[in-house]
C-alpha positions as CSV (number, residue, x, y, z in Angstrom):
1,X,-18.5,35.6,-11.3
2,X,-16.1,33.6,-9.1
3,X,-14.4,30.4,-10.8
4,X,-14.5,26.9,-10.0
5,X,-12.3,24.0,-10.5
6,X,-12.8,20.4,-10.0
7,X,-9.7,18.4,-10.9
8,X,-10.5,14.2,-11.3
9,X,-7.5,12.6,-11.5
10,X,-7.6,9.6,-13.7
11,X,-6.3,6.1,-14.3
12,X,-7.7,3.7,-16.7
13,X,-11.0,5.1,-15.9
14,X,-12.4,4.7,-19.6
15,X,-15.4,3.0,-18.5
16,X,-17.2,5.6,-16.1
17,X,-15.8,8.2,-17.2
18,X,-19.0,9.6,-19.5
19,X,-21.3,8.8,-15.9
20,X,-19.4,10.9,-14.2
21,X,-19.3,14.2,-16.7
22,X,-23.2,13.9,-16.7
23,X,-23.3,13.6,-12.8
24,X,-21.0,16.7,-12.6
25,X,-22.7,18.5,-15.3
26,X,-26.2,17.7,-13.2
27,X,-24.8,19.1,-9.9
28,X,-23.2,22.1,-11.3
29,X,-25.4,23.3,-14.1
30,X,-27.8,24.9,-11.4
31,X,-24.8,26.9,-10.1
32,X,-23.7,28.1,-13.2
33,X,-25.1,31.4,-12.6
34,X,-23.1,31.8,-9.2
35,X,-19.7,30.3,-11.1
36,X,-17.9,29.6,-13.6
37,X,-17.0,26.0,-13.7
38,X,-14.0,24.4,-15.5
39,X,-13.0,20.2,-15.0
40,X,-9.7,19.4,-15.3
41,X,-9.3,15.7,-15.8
42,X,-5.5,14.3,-15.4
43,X,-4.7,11.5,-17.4
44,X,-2.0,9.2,-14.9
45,X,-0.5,7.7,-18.1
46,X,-3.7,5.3,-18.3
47,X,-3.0,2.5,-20.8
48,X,-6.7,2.5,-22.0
49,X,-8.9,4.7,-23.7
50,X,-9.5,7.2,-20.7
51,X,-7.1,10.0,-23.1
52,X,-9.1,9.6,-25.9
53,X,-12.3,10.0,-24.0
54,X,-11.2,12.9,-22.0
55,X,-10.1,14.8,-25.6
56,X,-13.5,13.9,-26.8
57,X,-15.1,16.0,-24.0
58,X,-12.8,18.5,-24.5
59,X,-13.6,18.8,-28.3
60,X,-17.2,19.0,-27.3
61,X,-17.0,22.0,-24.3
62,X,-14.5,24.7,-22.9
63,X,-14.7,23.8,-20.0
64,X,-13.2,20.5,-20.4
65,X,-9.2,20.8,-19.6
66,X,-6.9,18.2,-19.5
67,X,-3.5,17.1,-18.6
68,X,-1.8,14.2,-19.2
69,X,1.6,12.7,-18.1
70,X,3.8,10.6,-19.8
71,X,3.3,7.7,-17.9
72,X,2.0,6.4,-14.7
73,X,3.2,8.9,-11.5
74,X,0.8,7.7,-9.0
75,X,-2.7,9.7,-7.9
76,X,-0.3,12.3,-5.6
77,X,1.6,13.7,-8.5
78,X,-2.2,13.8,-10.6
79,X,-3.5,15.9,-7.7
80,X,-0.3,18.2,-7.5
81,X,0.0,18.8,-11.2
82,X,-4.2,19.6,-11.2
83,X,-3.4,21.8,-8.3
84,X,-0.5,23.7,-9.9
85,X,-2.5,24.5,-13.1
86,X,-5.8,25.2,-12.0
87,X,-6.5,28.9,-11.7
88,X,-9.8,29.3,-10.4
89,X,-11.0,30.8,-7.2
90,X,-12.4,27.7,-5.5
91,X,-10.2,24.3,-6.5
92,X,-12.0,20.8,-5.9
93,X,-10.3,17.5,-6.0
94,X,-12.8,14.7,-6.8
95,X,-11.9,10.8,-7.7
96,X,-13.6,9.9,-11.2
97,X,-15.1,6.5,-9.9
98,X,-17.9,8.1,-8.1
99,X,-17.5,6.8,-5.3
100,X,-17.5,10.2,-4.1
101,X,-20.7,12.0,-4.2
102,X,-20.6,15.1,-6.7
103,X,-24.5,16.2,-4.8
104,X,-22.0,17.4,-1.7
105,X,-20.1,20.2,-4.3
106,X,-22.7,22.5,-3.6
107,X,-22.9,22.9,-0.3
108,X,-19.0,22.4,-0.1
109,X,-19.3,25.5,-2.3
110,X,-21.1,27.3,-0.2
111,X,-19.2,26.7,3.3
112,X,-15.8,27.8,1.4
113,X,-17.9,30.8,-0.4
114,X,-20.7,32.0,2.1
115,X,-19.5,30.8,5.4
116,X,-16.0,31.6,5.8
117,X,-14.3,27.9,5.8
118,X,-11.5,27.9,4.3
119,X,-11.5,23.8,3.3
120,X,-14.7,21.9,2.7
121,X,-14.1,18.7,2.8
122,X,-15.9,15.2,3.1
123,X,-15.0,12.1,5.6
124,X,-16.6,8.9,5.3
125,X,-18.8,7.3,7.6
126,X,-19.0,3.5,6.2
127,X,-16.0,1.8,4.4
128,X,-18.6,0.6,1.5
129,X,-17.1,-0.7,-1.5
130,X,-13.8,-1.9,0.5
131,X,-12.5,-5.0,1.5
132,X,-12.6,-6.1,5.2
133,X,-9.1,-6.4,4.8
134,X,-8.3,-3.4,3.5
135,X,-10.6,-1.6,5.8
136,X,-9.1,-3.4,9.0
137,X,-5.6,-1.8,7.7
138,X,-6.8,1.4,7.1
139,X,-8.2,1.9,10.6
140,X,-4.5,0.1,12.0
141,X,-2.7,2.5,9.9
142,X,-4.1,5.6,11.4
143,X,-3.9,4.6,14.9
144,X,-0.2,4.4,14.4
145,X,-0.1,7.5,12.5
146,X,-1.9,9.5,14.9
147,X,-0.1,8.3,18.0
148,X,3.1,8.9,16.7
149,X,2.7,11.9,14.3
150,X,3.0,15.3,15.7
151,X,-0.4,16.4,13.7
152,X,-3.3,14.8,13.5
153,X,-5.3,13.1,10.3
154,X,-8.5,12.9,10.3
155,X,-8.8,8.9,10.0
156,X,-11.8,9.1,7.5
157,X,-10.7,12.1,5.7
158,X,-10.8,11.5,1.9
159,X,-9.1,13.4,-0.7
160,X,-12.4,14.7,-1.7
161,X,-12.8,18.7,-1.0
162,X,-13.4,22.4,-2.6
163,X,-10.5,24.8,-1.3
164,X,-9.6,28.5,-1.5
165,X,-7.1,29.5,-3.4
166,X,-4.9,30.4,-0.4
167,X,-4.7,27.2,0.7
168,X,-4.1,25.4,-2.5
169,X,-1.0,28.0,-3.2
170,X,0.5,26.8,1.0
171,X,-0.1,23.1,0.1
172,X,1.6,23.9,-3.5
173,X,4.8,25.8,-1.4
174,X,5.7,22.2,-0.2
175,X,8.8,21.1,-2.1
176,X,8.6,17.6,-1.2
177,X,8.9,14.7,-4.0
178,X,7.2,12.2,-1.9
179,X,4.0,13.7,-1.2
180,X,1.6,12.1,1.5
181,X,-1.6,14.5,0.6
182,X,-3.7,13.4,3.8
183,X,-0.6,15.0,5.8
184,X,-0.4,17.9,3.8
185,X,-4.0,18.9,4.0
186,X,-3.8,18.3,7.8
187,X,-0.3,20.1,8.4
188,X,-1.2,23.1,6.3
189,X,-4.0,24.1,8.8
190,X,-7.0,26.6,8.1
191,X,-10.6,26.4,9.2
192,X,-11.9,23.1,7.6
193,X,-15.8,22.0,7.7
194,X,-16.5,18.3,7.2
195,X,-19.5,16.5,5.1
196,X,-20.3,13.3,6.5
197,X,-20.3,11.3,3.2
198,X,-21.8,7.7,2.5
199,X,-19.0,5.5,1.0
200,X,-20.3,4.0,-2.6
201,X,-19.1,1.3,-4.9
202,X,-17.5,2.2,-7.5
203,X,-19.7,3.1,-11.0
204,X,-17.6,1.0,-12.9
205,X,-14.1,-0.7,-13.6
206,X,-11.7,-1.9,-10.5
207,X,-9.7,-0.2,-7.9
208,X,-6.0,1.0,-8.4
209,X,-5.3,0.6,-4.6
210,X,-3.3,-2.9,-4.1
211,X,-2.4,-3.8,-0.9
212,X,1.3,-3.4,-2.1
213,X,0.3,0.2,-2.9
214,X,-1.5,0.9,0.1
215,X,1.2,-0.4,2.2
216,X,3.6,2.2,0.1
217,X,1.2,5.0,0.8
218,X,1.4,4.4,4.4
219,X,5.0,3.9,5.3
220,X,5.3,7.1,3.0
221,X,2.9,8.8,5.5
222,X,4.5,7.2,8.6
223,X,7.7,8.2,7.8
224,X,6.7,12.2,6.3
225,X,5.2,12.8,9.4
226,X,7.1,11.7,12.3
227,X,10.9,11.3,13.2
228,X,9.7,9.0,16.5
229,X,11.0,5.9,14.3
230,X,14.1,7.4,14.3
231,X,13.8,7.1,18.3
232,X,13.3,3.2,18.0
233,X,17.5,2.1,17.7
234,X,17.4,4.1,21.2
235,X,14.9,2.4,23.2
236,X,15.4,-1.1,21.3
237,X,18.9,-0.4,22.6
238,X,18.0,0.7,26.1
239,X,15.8,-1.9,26.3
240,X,18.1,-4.9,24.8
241,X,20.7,-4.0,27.4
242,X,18.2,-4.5,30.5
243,X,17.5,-7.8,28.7
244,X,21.3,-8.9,28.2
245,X,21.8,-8.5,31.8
246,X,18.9,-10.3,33.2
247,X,19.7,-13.1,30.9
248,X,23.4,-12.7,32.0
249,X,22.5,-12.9,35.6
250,X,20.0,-15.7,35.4
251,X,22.6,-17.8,33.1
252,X,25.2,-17.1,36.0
253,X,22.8,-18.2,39.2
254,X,21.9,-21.3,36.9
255,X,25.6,-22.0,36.2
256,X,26.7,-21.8,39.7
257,X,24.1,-24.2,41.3
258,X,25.4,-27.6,42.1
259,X,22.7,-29.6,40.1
260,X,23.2,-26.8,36.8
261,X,21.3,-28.2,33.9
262,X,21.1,-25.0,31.7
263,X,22.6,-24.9,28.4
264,X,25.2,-22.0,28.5
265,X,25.3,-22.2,24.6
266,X,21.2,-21.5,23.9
267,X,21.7,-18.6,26.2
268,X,24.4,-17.1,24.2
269,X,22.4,-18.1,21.0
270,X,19.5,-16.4,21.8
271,X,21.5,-13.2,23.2
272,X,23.2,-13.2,19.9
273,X,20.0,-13.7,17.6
274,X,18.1,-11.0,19.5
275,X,20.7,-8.5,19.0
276,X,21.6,-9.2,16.0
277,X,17.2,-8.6,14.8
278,X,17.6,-5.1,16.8
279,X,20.5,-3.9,14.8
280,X,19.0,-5.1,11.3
281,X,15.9,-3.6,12.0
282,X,17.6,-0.2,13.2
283,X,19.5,-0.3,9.8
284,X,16.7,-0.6,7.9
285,X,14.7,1.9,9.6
286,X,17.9,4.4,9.1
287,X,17.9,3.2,5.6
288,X,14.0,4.0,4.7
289,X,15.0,7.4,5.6
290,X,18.0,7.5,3.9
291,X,16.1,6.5,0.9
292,X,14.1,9.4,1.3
293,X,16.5,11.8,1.8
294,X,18.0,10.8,-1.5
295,X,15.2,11.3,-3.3
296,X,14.6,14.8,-2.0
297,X,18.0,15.7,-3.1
298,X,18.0,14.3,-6.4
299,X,15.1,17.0,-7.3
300,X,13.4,14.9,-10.0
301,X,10.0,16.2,-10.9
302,X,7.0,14.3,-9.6
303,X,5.2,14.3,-13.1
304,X,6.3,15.0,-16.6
305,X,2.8,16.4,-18.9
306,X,2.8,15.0,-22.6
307,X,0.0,16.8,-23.6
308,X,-2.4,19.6,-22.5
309,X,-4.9,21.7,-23.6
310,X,-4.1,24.1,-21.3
311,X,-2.9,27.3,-22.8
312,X,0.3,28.2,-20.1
313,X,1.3,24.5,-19.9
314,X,4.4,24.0,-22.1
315,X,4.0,20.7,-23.2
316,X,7.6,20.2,-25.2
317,X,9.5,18.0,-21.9
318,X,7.1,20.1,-19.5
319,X,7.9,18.8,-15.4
320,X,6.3,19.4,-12.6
């Protein structure tokens, strides 16, 4: 019997937490002669009762595993750590505040099991549940992304998706500290079928995703992706000549016609202010990936687990 595992990563989900057991426990129960399913919830240092709830399910069932981190790592370093100590067959990845549909799992299972996909994963049609704002940023975001990055994301990918083994073992070969996941899944490759999936509200509690956050997440992806900002200081550069010497030129006709009424001063204002915004945004481009490179090279681990149930997890000072 092949084995299944559906990690949920989890912060402060206390209160829908219980729905969503009984929703996976409905989808998967008819399966259970096919698989072997296992649900590894990770606890992102939630500062509610979402431990104490997962350890009661745990108490209850086998099946129930669960990791939790010392504190609050962010929903990359929940998926990574699921991912690393998952052993199953078939891995899933599947957000706990249902807004993504546990009814797809079983056909996800079969287009990774029966039909020789590699990745079965869902993209949203409808932006349901999300701001206007938000959703109006969203779609910017991956314009950018996808004009600029050298591979291409999937704008209404979500993180929702049942993969083989072999491709949970090349996303887990990526070193990286600052993990952009929709990236990864895309840069990684292999055959991929998507599930047109209905966005939903969420069962209960709020969402995690500020706009501060989001706006992390994407200059994290922006800049994982593609070195074309890199580029920019050159073409601001070429481009802020061409500009210095029209100005120049113009300021020079002006100043050499017999009724010259053009302040020489504004001109060399202007000149000065506009080059003076290139080069401060140039070093602050450079600096973002300074910043990155400095965290790469400090090796840090992206989670550190408190406590497990998980037998091979060492949880004395146990990093990821």
């Amino acid at each position: 019997m092949k084995s299944v595992t559906l990690i949920v990563p989890c912060y402060n989900e206390a209160d829908v937490l219980t729905m969503l057991l009984k929703e996976l426990t409905r989808v998967t129960m008819p399966l259970s002669g096919q698989y072997c399913f296992k649900f590894l919830f990770v606890n992102d240092g939630s500062s509610d009762a979402t431990l104490d709830i997962v350890k009661s399910f745990a108490e209850r069932s086998d099946a129930i595993q669960y990791i939790s981190f010392s504190r609050n790592f962010g929903k990359e370093a929940a998926m990574l750590a699921g991912m690393k100590y998952a052993d199953s067959d078939f891995i899933g990845l599947i957000d706990a505040d249902l807004q993504h549909s546990p009814d797809l799992i079983p056909e996800m299972l079969q287009a990774v099991d029966s039909e020789g996909y590699d990745v079965a994963a869902a993209c949203r049609t409808d932006r349901v549940g999300e701001s206007k704002l938000k959703s109006m940023l969203s779609a910017q975001f991956y314009k950018v992304i996808n004009r600029v990055s050298e591979i291409r994301i999937n704008d209404n990918a979500q993180d929702f998706r049942i993969m083989r083994r072999k491709v949970v073992d090349a996303i887990l070969s990526m070193p990286e500290s600052i993990r952009f996941s929709k990236g990864i899944f895309s840069w990684v490759g292999f055959r991929v079928k998507w599930f047109p999936h209905e966005n939903r509200e969420r069962a209960a509690g709020e969402t995690k995703w500020s706009i501060k956050k989001l706006a992390k997440y994407a200059i994290d992806g922006i800049l994982g992706y593609t070195s074309s900002p890199l580029r920019l200081p050159l073409y601001l550069g070429v481009v802020s000549c061409f500009a210095a010497c029209i100005l120049a030129l113009y300021g020079l006709i002006r100043f050499c016609m017999p009724t010259a009424d053009f302040p020489m001063y504004a001109l060399l204002l202007a000149a000065i202010l506009f080059m003076s915004g290139i080069v401060l945004c140039c070093v602050g481009l450079i600096g973002e990936y300074l910043a990155r490179v400095y965290t790469e090279t400090k090796r840090r681990p992206p989670f550190i687990i408190s406590e497990s149930n998980i037998n091979n997890i060492r949880v004395d000072h146990q990093k990821g």
